[in-house]
N, C-alpha and C positions, 0 to 999 in steps of 0.2 A: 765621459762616463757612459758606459753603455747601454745602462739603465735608466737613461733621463731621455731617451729619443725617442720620440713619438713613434707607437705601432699602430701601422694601417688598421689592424684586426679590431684592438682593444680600443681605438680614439683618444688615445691617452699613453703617457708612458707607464711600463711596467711598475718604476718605482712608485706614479700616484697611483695604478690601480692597486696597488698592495698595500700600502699605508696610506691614501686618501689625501696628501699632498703632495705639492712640487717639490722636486729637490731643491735642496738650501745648497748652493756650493760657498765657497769661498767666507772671510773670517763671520761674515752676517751669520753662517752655523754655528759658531762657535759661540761659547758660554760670555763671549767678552760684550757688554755694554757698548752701544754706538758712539756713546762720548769718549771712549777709549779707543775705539777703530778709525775713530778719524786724525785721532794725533798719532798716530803711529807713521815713521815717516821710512826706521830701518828693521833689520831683521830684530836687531839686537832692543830697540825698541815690543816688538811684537814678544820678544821670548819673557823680557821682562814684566810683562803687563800678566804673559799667559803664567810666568812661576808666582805671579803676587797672588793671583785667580787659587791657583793648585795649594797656596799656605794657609788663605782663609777656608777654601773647602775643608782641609784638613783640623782647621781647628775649631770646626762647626759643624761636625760629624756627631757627637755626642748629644747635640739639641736634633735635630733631625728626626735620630730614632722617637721620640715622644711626640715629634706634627701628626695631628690628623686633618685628614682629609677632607674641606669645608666642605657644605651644600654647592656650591658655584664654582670650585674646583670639580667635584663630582657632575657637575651639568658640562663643563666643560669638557670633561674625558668622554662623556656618553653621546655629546655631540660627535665630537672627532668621530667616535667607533660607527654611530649611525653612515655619518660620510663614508670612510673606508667601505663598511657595508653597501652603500652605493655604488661605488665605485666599481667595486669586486662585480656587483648585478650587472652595472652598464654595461663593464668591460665582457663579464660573460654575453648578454645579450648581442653586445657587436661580433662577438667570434660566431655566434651561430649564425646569424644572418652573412657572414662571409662565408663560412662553412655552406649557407647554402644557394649563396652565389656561384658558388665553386662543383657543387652538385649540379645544378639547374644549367642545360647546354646553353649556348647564346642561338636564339631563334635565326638569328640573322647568318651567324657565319656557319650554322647548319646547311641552310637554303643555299648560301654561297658553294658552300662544300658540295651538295648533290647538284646545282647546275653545272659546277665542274666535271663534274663525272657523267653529268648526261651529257655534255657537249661532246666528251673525250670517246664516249662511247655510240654516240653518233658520227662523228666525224669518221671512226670505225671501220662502221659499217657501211660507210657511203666510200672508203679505201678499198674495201673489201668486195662491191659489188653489188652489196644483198640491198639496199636502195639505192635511188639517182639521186645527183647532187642538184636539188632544184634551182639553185644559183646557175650552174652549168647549163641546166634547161632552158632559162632565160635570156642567156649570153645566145644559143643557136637559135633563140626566136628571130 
């Protein structure tokens, strides 16, 4: 998944900086109890377990519409969205400091860069005539 691998920018994958956790892959996502993912041994075991799952959802759709929403479910959602909202901050915060990494020249391979060029453009001039090669002056001492 392409969305679970870590970005240099963000410090984090795309999917936890958008929803505030790590991806779930594999059956642990899925609506089935661990006491049932661990007896599962074929396909035809897993299908069976997931149509038992899909007949009691179905026939427990009618109680559902009337749950409300506890105090501690409600703590629990406000939690999660705080995190996300972290996330999202973090994730911005490290794009601009990249951003301005990526502005800011590197001191060093500046210096490197114009001793290149003053070498190149001395050696030049020392081809050319317009000064002596003090190396060469030294050798006819």
């Amino acid at each position: 998944m392409k969305n679970r691998s870590l970005h240099y920018g963000i410090k984090c994958s795309p999917y936890e900086a958008m929803l505030g956790t790590r991806v779930k892959i594999g059956l642990k996502s899925t609506s089935l109890p661990e006491s049932i993912i661990h007896k599962l041994k074929t396909d035809e075991d897993l299908e069976t377990a997931l149509n038992s799952i899909n007949i009691e959802k179905s026939v427990d759709t009618s109680s559902e519409e009337n749950i409300d929403v506890n105090e501690e479910q409600a703590d629990i959602i406000h939690s999660k969205q705080e995190t996300i909202i972290k996330k999202r901050r973090d994730s911005l915060h490290n794009l601009k400091v990249q951003a301005s990494k990526m502005k800011t020249p590197n001191i060093d391979f500046v210096k490197a860069k114009l001793a290149k060029v003053l070498k190149l453009e001395y050696l030049m001039l020392i081809k050319h005539g317009v000064i002596c090669d003090p190396f060469q002056e030294l050798l006819c001492l």
